[in-house]
C-alpha positions in Angstrom: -25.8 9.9 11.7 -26.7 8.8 8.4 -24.1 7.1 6.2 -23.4 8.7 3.1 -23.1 5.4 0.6 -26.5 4.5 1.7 -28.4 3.8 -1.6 -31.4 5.5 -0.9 -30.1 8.9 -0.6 -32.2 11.4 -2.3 -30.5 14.1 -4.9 -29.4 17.6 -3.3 -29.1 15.8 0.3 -25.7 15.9 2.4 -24.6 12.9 4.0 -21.2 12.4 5.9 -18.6 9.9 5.5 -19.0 7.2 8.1 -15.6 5.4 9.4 -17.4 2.3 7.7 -18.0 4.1 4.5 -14.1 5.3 4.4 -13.3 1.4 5.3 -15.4 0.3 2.3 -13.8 2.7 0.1 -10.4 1.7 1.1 -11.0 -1.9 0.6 -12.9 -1.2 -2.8 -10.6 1.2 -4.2 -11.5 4.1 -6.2 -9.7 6.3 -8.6 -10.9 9.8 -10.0 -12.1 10.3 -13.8 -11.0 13.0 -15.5 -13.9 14.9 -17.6 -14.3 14.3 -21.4 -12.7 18.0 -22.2 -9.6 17.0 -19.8 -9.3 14.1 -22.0 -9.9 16.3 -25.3 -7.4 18.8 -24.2 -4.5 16.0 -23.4 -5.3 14.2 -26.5 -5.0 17.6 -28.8 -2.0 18.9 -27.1 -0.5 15.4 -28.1 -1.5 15.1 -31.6 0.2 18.8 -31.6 3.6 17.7 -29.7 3.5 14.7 -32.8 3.1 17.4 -35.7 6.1 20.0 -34.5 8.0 16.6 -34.0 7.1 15.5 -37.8 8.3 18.9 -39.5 11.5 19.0 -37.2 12.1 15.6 -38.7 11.2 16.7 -42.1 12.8 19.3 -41.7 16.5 18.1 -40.3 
């Protein structure tokens, strides 16, 4: 069985996770990174939330 965090995996090939791979990741650490539009979308729906909070303030 071939281990899936060798480095000289070709593209389009499916390895699998070796219980030394999952070891490495653990003690490593690894987080997920959201996409550019995830971070578009978040930051728009923000600068929204702070405009309907300005005219309520403007407003009151």
């Amino acid at each position: 069985q071939e281990t899936a965090m060798d480095p000289d995996i070709a593209a389009n090939q499916r390895k699998y996770l070796t219980e030394l791979d999952l070891a490495g990741l653990q003690d490593i650490g690894y987080t997920a990174v959201p996409e550019p539009a995830t971070l578009a979308l978040l930051a728009g729906a923000g600068a929204l939330g702070l405009a309907v909070r300005r005219r309520r303030r403007v407003r009151a």
